[in-house]
PQR file with spaces between the fields and no chain letter, atoms N, CA, C, O and H, PARSE charges and radii, in Angstrom:
ATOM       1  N    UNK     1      62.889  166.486   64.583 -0.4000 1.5000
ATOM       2  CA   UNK     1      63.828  165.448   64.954 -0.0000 2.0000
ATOM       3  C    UNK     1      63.046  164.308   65.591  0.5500 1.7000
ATOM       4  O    UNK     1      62.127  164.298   66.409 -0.5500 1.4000
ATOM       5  N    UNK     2      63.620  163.484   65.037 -0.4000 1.5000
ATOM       6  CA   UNK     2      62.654  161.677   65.640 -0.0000 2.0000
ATOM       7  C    UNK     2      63.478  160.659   65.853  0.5500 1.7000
ATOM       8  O    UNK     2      64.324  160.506   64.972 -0.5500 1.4000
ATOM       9  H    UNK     2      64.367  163.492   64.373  0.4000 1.0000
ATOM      10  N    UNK     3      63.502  159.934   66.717 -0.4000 1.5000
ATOM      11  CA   UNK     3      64.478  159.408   67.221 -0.0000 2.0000
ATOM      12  C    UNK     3      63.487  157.592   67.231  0.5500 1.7000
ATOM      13  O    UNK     3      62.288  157.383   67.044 -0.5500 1.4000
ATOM      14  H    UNK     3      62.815  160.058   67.433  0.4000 1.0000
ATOM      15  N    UNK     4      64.588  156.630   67.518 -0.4000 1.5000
ATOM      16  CA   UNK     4      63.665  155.354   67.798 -0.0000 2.0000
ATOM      17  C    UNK     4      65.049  155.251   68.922  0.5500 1.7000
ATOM      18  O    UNK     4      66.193  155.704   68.893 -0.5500 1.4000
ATOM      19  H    UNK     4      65.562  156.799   67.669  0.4000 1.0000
ATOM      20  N    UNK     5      64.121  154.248   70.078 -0.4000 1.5000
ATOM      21  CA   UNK     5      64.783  154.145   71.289 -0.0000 2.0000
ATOM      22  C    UNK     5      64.345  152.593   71.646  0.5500 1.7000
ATOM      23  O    UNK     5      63.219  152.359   72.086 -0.5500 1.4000
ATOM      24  H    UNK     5      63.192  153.880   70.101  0.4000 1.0000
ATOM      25  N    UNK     6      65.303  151.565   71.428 -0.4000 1.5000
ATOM      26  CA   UNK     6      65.118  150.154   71.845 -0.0000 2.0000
ATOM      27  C    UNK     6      65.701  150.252   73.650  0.5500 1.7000
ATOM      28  O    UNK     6      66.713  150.614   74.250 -0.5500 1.4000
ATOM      29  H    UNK     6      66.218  151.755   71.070  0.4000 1.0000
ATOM      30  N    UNK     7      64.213  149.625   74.007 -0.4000 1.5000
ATOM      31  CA   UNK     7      64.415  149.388   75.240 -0.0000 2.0000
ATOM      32  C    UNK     7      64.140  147.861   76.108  0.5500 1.7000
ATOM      33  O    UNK     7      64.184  146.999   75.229 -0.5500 1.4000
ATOM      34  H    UNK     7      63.391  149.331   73.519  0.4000 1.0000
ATOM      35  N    UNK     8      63.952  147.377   77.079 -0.4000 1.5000
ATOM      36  CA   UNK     8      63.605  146.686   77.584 -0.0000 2.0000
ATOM      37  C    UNK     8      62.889  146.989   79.309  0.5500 1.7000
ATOM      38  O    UNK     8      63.041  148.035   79.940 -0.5500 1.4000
ATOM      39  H    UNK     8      63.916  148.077   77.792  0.4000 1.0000
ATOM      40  N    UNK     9      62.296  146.049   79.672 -0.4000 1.5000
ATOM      41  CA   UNK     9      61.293  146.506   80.878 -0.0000 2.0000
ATOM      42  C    UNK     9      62.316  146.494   82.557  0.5500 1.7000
ATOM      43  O    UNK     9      63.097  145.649   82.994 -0.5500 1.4000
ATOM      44  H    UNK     9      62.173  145.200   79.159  0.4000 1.0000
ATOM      45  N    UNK    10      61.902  147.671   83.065 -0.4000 1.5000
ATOM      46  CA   UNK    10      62.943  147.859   84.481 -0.0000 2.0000
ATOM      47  C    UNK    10      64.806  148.011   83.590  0.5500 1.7000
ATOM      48  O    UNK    10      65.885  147.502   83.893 -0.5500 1.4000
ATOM      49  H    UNK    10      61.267  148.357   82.710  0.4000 1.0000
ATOM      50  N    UNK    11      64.451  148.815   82.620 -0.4000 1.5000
ATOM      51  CA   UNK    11      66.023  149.628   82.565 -0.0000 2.0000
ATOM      52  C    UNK    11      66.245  150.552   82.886  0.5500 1.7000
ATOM      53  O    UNK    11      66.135  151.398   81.998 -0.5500 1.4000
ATOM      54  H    UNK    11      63.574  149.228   82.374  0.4000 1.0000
ATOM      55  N    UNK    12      66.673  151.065   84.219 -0.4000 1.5000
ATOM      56  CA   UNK    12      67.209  152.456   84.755 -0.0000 2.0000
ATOM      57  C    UNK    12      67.618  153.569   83.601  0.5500 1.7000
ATOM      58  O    UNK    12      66.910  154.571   83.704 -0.5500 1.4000
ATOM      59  H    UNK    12      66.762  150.378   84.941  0.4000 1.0000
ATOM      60  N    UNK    13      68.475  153.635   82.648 -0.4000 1.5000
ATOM      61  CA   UNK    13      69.100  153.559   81.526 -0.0000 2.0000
ATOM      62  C    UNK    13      68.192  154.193   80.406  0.5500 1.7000
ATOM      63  O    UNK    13      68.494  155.181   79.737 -0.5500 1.4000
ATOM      64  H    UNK    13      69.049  152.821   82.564  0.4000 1.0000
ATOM      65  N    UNK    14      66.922  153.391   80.303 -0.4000 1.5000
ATOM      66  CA   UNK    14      66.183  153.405   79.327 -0.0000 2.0000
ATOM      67  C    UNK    14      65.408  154.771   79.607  0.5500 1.7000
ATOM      68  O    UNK    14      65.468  155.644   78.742 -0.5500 1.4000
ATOM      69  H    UNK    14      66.677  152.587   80.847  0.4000 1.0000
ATOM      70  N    UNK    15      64.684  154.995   80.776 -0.4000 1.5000
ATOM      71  CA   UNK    15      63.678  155.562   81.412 -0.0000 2.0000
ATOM      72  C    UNK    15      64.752  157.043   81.339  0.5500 1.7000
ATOM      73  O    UNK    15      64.275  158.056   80.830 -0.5500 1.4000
ATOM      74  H    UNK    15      64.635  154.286   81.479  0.4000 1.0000
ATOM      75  N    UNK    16      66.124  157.064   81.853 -0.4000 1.5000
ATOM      76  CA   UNK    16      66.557  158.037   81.443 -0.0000 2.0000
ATOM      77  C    UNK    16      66.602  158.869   80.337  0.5500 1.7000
ATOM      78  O    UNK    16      66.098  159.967   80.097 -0.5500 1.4000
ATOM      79  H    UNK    16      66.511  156.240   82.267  0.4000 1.0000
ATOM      80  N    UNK    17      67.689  157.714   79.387 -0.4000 1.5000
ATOM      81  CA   UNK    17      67.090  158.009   77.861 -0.0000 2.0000
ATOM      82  C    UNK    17      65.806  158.795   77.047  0.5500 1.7000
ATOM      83  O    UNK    17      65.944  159.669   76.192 -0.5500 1.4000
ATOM      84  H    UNK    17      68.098  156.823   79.582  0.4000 1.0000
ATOM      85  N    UNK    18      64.644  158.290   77.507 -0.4000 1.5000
ATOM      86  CA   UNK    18      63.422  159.140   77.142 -0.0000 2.0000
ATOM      87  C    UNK    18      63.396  160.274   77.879  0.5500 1.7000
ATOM      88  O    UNK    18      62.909  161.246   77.302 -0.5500 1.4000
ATOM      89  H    UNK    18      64.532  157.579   78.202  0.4000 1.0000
ATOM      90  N    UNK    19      63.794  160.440   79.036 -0.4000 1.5000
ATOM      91  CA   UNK    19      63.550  161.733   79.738 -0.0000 2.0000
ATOM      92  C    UNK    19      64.310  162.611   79.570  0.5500 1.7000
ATOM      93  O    UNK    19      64.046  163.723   80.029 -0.5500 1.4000
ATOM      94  H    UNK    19      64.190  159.650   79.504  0.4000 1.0000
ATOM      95  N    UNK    20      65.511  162.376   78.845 -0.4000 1.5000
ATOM      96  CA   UNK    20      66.725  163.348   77.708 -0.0000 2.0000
ATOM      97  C    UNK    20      66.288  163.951   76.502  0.5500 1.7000
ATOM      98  O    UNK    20      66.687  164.988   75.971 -0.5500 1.4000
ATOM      99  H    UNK    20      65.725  161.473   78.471  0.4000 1.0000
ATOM     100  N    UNK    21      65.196  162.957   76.061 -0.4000 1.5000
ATOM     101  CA   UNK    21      64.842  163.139   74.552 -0.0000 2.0000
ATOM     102  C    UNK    21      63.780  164.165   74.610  0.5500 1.7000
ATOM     103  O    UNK    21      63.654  165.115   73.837 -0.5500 1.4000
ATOM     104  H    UNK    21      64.872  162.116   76.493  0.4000 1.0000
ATOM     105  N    UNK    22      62.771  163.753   75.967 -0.4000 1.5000
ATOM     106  CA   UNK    22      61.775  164.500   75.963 -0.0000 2.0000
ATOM     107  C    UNK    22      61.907  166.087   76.293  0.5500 1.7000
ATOM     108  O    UNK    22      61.149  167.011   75.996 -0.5500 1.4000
ATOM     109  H    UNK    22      62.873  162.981   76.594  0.4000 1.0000
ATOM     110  N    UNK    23      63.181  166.082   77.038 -0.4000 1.5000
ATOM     111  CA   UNK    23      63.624  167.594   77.540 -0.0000 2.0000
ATOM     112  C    UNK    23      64.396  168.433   76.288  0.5500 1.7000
ATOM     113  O    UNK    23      64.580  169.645   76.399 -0.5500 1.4000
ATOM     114  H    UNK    23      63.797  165.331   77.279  0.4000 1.0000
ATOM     115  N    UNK    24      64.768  167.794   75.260 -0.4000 1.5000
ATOM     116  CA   UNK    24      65.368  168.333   74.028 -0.0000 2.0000
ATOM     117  C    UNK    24      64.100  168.457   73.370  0.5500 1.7000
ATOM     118  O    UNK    24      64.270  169.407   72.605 -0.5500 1.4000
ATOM     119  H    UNK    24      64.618  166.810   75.170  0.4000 1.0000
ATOM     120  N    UNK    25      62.960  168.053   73.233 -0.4000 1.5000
ATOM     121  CA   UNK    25      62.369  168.273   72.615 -0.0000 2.0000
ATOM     122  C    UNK    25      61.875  167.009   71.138  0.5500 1.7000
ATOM     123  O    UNK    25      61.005  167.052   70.269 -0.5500 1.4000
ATOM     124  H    UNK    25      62.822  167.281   73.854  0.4000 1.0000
ATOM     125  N    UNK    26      62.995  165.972   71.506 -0.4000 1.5000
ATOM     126  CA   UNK    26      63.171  165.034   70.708 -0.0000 2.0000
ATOM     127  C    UNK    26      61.957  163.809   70.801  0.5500 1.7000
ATOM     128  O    UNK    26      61.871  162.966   71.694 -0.5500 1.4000
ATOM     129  H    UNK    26      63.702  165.937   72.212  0.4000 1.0000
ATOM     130  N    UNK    27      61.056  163.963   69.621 -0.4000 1.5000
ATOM     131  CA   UNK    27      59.568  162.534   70.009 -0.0000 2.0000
ATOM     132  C    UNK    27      60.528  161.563   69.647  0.5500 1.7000
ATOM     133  O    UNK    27      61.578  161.702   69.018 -0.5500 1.4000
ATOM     134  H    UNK    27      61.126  164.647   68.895  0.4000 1.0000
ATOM     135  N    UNK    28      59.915  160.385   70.226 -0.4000 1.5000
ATOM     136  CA   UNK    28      60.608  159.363   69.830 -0.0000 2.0000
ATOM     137  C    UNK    28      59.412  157.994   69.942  0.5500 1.7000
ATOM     138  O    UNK    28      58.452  157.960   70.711 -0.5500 1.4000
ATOM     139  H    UNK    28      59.063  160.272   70.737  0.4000 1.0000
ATOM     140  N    UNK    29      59.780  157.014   69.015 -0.4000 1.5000
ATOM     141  CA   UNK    29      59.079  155.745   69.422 -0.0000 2.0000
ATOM     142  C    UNK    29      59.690  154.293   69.666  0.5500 1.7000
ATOM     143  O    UNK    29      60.383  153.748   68.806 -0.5500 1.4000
ATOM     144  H    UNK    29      60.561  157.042   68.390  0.4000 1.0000
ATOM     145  N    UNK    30      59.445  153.810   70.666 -0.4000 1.5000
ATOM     146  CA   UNK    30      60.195  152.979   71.831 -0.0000 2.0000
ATOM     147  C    UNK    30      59.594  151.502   70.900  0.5500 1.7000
ATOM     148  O    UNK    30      58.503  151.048   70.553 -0.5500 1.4000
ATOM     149  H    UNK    30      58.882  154.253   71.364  0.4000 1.0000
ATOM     150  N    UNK    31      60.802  151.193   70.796 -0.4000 1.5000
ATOM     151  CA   UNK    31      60.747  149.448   70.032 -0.0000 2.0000
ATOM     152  C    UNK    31      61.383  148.627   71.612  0.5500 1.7000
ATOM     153  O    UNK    31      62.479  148.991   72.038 -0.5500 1.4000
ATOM     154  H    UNK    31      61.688  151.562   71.078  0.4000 1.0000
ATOM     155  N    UNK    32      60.678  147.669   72.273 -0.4000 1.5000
ATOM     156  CA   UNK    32      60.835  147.158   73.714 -0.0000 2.0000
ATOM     157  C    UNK    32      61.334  145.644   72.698  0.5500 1.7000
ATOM     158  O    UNK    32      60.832  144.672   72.132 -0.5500 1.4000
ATOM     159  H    UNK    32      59.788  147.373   71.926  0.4000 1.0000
ATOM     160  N    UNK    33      62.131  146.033   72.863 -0.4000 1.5000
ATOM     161  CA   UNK    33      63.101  144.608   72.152 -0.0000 2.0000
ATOM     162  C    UNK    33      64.867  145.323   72.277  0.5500 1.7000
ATOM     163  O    UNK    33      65.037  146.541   72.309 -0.5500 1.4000
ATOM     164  H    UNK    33      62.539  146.822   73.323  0.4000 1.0000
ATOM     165  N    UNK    34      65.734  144.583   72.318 -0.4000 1.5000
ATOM     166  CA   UNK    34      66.820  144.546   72.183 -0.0000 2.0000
ATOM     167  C    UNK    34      67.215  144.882   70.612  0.5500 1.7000
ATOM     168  O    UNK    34      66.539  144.298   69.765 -0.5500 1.4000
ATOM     169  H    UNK    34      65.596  143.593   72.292  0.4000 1.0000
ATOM     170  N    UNK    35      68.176  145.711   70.189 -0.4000 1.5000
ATOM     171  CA   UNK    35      69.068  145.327   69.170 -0.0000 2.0000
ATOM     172  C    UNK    35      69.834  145.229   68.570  0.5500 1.7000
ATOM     173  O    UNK    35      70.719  146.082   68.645 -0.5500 1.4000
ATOM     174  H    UNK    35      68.725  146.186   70.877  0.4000 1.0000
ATOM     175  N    UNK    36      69.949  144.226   67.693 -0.4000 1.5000
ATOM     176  CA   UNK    36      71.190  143.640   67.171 -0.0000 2.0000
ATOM     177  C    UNK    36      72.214  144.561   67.114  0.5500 1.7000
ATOM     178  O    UNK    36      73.316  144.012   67.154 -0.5500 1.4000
ATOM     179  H    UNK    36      69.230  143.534   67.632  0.4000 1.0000
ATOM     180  N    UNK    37      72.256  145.929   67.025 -0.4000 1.5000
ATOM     181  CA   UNK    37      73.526  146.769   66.557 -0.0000 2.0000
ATOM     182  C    UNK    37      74.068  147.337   67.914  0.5500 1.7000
ATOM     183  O    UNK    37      74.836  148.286   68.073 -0.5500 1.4000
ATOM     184  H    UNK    37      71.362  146.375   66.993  0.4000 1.0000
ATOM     185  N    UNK    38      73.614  146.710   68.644 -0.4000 1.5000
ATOM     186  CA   UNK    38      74.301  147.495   70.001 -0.0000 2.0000
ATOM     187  C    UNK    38      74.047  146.154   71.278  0.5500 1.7000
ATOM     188  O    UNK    38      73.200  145.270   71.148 -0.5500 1.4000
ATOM     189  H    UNK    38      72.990  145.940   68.515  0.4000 1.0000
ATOM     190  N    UNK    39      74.827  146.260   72.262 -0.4000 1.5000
ATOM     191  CA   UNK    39      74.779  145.308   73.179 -0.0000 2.0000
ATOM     192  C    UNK    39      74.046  145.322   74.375  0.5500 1.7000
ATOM     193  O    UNK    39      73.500  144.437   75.034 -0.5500 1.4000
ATOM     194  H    UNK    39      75.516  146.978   72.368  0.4000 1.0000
ATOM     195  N    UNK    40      74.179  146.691   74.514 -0.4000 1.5000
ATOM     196  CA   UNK    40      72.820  146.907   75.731 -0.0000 2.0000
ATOM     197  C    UNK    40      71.740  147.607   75.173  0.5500 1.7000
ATOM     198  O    UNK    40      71.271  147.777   74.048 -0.5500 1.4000
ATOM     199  H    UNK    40      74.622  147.410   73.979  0.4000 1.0000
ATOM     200  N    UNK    41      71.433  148.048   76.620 -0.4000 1.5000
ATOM     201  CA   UNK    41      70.009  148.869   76.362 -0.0000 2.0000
ATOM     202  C    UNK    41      70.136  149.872   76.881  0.5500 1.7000
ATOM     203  O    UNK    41      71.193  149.893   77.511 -0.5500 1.4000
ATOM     204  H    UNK    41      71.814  147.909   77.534  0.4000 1.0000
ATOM     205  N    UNK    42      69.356  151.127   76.980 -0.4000 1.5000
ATOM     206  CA   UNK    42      68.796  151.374   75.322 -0.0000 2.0000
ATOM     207  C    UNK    42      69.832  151.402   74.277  0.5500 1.7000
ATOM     208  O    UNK    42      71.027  151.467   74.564 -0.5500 1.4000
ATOM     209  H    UNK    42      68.497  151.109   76.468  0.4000 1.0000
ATOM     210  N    UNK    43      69.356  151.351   72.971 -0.4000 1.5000
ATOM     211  CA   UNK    43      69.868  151.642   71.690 -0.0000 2.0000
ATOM     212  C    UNK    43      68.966  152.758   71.113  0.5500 1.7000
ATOM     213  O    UNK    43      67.741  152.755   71.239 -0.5500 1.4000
ATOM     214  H    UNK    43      68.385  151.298   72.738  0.4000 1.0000
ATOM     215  N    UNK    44      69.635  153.661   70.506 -0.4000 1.5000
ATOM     216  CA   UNK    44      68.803  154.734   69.958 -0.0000 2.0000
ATOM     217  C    UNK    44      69.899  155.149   68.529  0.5500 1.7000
ATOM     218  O    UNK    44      71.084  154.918   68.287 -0.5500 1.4000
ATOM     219  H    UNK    44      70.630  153.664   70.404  0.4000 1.0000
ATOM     220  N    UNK    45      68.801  155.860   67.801 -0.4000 1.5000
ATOM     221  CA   UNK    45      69.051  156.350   66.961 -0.0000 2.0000
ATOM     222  C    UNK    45      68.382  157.627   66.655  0.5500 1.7000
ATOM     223  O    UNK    45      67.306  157.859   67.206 -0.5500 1.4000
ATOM     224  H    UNK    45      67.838  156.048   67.998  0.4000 1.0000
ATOM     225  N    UNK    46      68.940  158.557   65.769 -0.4000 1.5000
ATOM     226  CA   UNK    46      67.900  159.656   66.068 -0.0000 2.0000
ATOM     227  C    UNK    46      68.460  159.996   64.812  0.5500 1.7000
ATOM     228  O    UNK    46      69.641  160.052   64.468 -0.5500 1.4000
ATOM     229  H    UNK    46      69.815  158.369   65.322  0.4000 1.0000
ATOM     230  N    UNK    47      66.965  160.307   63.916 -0.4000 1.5000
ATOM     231  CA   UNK    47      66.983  160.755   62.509 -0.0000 2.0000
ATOM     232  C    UNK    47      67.416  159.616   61.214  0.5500 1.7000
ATOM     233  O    UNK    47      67.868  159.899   60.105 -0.5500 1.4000
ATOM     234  H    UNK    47      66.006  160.261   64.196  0.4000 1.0000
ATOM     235  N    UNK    48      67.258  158.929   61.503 -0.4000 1.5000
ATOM     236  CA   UNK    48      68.117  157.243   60.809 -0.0000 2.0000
ATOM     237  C    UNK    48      69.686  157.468   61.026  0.5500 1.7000
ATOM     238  O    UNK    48      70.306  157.229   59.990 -0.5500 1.4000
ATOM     239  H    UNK    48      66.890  158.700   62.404  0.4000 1.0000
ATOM     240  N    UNK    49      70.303  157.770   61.845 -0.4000 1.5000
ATOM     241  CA   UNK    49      71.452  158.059   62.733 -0.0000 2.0000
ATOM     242  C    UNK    49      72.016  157.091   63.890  0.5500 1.7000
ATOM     243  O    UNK    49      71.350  157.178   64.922 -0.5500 1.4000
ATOM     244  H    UNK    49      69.800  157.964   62.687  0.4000 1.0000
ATOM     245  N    UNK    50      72.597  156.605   63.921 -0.4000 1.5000
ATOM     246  CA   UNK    50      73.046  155.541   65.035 -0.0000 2.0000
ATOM     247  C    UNK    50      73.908  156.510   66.021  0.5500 1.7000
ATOM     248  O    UNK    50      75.004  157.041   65.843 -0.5500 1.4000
ATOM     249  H    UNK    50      73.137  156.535   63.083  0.4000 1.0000
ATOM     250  N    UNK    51      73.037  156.545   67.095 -0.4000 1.5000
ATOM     251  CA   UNK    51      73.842  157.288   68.197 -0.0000 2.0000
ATOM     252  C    UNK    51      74.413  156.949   69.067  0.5500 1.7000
ATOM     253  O    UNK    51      75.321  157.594   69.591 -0.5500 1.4000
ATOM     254  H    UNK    51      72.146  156.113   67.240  0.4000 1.0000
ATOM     255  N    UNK    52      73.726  155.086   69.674 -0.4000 1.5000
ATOM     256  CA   UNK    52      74.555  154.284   70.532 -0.0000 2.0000
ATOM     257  C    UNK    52      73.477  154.599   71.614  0.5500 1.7000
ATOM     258  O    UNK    52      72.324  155.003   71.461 -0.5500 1.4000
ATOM     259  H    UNK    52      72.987  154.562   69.249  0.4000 1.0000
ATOM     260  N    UNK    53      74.164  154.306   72.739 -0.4000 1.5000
ATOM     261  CA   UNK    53      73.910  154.162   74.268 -0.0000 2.0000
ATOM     262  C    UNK    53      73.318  155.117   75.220  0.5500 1.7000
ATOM     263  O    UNK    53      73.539  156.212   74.703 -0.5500 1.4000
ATOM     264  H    UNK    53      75.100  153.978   72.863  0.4000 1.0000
ATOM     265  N    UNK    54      72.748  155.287   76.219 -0.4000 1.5000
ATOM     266  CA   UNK    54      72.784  156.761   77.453 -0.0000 2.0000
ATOM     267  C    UNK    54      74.141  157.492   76.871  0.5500 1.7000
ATOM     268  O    UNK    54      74.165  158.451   76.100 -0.5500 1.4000
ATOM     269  H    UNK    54      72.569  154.398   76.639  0.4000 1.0000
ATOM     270  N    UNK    55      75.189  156.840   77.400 -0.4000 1.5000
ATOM     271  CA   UNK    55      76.202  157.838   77.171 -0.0000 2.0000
ATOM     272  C    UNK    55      76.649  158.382   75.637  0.5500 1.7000
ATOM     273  O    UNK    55      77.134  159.510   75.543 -0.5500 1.4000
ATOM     274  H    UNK    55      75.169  156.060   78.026  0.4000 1.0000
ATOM     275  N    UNK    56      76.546  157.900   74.953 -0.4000 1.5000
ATOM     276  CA   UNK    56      76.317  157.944   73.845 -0.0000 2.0000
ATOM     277  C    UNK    56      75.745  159.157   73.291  0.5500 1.7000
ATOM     278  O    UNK    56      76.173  159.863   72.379 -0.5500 1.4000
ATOM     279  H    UNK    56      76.153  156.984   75.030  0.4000 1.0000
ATOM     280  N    UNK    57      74.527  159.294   74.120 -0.4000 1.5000
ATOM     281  CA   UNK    57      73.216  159.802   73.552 -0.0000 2.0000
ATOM     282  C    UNK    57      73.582  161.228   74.353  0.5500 1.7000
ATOM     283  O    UNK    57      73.481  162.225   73.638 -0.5500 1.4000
ATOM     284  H    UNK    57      74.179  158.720   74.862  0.4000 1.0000
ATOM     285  N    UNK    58      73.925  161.424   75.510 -0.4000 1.5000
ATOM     286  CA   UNK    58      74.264  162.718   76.290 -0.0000 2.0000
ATOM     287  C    UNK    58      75.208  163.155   75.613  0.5500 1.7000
ATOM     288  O    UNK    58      75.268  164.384   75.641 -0.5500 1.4000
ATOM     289  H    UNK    58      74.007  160.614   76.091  0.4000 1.0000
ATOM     290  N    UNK    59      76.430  162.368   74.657 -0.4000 1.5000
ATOM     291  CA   UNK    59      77.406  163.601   73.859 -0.0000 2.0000
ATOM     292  C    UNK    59      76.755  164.141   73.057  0.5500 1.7000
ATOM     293  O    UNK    59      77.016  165.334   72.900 -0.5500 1.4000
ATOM     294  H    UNK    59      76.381  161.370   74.634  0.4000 1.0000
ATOM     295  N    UNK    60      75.623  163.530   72.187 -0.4000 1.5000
ATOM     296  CA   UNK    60      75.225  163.601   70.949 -0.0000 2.0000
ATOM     297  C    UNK    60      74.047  165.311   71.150  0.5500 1.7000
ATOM     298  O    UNK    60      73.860  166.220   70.342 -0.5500 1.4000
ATOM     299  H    UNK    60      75.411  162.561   72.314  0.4000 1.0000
ATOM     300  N    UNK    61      73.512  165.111   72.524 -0.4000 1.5000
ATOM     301  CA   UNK    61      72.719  166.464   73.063 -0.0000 2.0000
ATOM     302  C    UNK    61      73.414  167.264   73.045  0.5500 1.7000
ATOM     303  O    UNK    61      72.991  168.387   72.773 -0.5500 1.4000
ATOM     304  H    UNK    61      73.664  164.372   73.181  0.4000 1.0000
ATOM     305  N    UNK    62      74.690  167.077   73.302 -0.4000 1.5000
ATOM     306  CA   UNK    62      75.491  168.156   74.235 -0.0000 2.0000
ATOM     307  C    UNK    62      76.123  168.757   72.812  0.5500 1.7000
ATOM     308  O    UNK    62      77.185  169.350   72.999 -0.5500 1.4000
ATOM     309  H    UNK    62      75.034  166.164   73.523  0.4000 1.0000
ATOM     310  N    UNK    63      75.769  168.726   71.731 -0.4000 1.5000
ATOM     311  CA   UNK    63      76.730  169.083   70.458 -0.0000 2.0000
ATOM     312  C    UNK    63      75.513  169.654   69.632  0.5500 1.7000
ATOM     313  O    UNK    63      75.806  170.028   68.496 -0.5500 1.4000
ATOM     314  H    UNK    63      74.906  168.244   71.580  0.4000 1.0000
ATOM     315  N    UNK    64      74.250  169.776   70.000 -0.4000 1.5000
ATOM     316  CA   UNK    64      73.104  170.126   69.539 -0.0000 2.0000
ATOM     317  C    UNK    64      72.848  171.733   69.643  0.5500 1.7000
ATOM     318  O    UNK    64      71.791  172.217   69.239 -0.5500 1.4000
ATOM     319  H    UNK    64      74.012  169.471   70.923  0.4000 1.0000
């Protein structure tokens, strides 16, 4: 499982995000840009999968 995680610098949010992914076991590689398909930060996707947000991303573990 591989995930991409758009972040930006000093996001509380973000830093979480990776530390979810890393405890599932999930690598991931961090694009430090904003994007377009989502309004904040982070944006992730995992597997070419649009998962959305932190919160987002904690249902998506929790169903794993």
């Amino acid at each position: 499982m591989t995930a991409i995680i758009n972040t930006l610098p000093n996001c509380k949010w973000c830093v979480k995000a990776k530390k979810l992914l890393e405890l599932h076991g999930i690598e991931y590689v961090e694009a430090k840009e904003k994007s377009d398909l989502w309004p904040t930060v982070p944006y992730i996707e995992i597997n070419g999968s649009q998962v959305g947000g932190f919160i987002e991303l904690t249902h998506y573990l929790r169903k794993l």
